[in-house]
C-alpha positions in Angstrom: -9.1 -14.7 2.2 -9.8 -18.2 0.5 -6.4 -18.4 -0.7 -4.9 -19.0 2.5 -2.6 -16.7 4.8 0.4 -15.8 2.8 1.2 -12.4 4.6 4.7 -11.5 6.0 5.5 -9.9 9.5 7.8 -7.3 9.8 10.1 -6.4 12.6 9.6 -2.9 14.4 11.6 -1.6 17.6 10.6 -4.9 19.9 7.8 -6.0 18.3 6.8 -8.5 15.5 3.7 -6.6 13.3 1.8 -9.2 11.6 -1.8 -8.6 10.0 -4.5 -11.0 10.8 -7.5 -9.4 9.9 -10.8 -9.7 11.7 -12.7 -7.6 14.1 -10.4 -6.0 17.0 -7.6 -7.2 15.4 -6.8 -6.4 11.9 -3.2 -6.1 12.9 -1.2 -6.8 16.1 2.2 -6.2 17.3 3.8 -9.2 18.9 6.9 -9.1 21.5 9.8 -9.9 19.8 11.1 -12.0 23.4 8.0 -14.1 24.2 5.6 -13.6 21.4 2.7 -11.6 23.8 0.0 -9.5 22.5 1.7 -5.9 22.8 -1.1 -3.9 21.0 -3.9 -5.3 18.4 -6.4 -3.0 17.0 -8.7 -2.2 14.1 -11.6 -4.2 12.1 -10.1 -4.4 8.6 -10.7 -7.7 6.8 -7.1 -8.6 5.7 -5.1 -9.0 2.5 -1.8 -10.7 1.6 0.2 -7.4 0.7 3.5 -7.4 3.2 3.6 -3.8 5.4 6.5 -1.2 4.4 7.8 0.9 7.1 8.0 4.7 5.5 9.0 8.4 7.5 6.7 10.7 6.4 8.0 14.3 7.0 9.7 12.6 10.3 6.7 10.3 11.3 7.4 6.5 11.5 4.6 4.6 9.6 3.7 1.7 8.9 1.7 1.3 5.3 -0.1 -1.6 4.4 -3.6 -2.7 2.2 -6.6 -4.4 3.2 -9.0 -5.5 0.9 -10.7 -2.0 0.7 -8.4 0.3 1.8 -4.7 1.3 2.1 -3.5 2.4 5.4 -0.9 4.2 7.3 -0.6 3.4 11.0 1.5 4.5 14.0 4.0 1.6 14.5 4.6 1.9 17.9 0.4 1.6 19.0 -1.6 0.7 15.9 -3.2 4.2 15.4 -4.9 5.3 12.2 -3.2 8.1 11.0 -4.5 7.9 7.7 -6.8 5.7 5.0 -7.8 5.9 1.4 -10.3 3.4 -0.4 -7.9 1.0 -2.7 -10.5 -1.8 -3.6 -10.4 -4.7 -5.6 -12.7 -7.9 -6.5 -12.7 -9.9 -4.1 -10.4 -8.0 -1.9 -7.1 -9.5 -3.1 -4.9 -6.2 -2.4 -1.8 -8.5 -3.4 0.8 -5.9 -4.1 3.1 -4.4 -1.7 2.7 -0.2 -1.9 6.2 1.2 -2.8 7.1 4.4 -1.4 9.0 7.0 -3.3 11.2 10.3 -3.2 8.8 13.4 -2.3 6.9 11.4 0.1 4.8 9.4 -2.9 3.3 5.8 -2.8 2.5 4.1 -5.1 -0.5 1.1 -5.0 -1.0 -1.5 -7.5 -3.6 -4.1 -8.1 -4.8 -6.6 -10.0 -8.2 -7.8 -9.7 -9.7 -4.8 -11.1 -7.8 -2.2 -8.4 -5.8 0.0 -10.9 -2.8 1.9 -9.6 -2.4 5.3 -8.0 0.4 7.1 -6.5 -0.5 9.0 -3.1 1.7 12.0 -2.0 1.8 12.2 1.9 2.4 14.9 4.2 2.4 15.2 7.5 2.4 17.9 10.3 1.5 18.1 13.6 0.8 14.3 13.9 -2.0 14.6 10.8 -0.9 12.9 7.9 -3.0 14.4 4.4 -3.7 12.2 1.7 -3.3 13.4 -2.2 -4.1 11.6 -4.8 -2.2 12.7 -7.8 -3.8 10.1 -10.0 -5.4 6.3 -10.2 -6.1 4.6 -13.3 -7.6 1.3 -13.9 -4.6 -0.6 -14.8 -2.4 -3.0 -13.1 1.5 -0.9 -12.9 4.6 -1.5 -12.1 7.4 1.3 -11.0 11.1 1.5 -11.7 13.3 3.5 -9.8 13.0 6.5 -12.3 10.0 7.6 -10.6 8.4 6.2 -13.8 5.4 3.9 -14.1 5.2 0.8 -16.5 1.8 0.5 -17.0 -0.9 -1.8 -19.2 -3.3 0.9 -20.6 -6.8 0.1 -21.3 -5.7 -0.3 -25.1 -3.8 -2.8 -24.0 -0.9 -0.6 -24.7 2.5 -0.2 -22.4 2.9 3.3 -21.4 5.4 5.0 -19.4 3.7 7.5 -16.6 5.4 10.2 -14.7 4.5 9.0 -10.9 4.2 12.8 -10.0 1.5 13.9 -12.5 0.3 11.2 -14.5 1.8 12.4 -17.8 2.6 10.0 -20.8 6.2 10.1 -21.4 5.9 7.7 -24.3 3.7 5.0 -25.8 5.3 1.4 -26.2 4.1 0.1 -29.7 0.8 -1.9 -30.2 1.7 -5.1 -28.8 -0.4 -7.0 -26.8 0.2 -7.1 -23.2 -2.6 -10.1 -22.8 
């Protein structure tokens, strides 16, 4: 990250969670009374995107981007429950994911690292990943389930975040 460390923690149960990156510690959970290590786990190289917490089908998560990937971890440990390749140049996974109605996330880059939306499920403790659909365009998503996005015409368009369908065209102007 040679832009400095810009990431926020957030608060779960009695922990702090902040991601640090590096090897054997990608992410660590701090105590919220003295600031000891509770748990610190994983070799992800890190990104400035804040973490969301999301329940996925009654799962606690925690969902956050590293420069490749985006991830869903078990809060309470630092478990992988899940990942999905989310890359971008230079590995600046800015963005914080959104999550959705019908268990859908939605990622965002710039950089070169598009947009998708992801539909989660989870049973039994596994957590699968869909993806409905990725484009190479940086998005934006209103709380119509829609997407805002700058086409590769350089177009606005407005996409359905469940199936990737144009709901309209916005005109020829330039979104440079």
């Amino acid at each position: 990250m040679g832009r400095g460390y810009p990431v926020s923690p957030i608060a779960w149960k009695n922990t702090v969670i902040v991601k640090v990156g590096g090897h054997g510690h990608a992410i660590v959970a701090l105590s919220r009374k003295d600031g000891s290590v509770i748990w610190q786990k994983h070799d992800f190289a890190n990104a400035s995107s804040t973490p969301i917490l999301i329940n996925v089908d009654g799962q606690d998560q925690l969902v956050t981007t590293f420069t490749d990937d985006v991830v869903g971890l078990d809060p309470n440990n630092g478990d992988l429950l899940w990942s999905h390749p989310h890359s971008t140049s230079g590995g600046s996974n800015i963005s914080t994911p959104v999550w959705g109605p019908d268990n859908l996330l939605f990622v965002s880059s710039a950089y070169n690292g598009g947009a998708m939306v992801l539909r989660l499920a989870q049973s039994g403790g596994q957590t699968k990943v869909d993806e409905l659909w990725s484009a190479t365009v940086c998005a934006y998503i209103t709380r119509t389930r829609s997407v805002l996005a700058a086409t590769s015409t350089r177009r606005a368009a407005t996409l359905d975040c469940a199936d990737d369908r144009h709901r309209r065209q916005h005109g020829q102007r330039s979104l440079a």
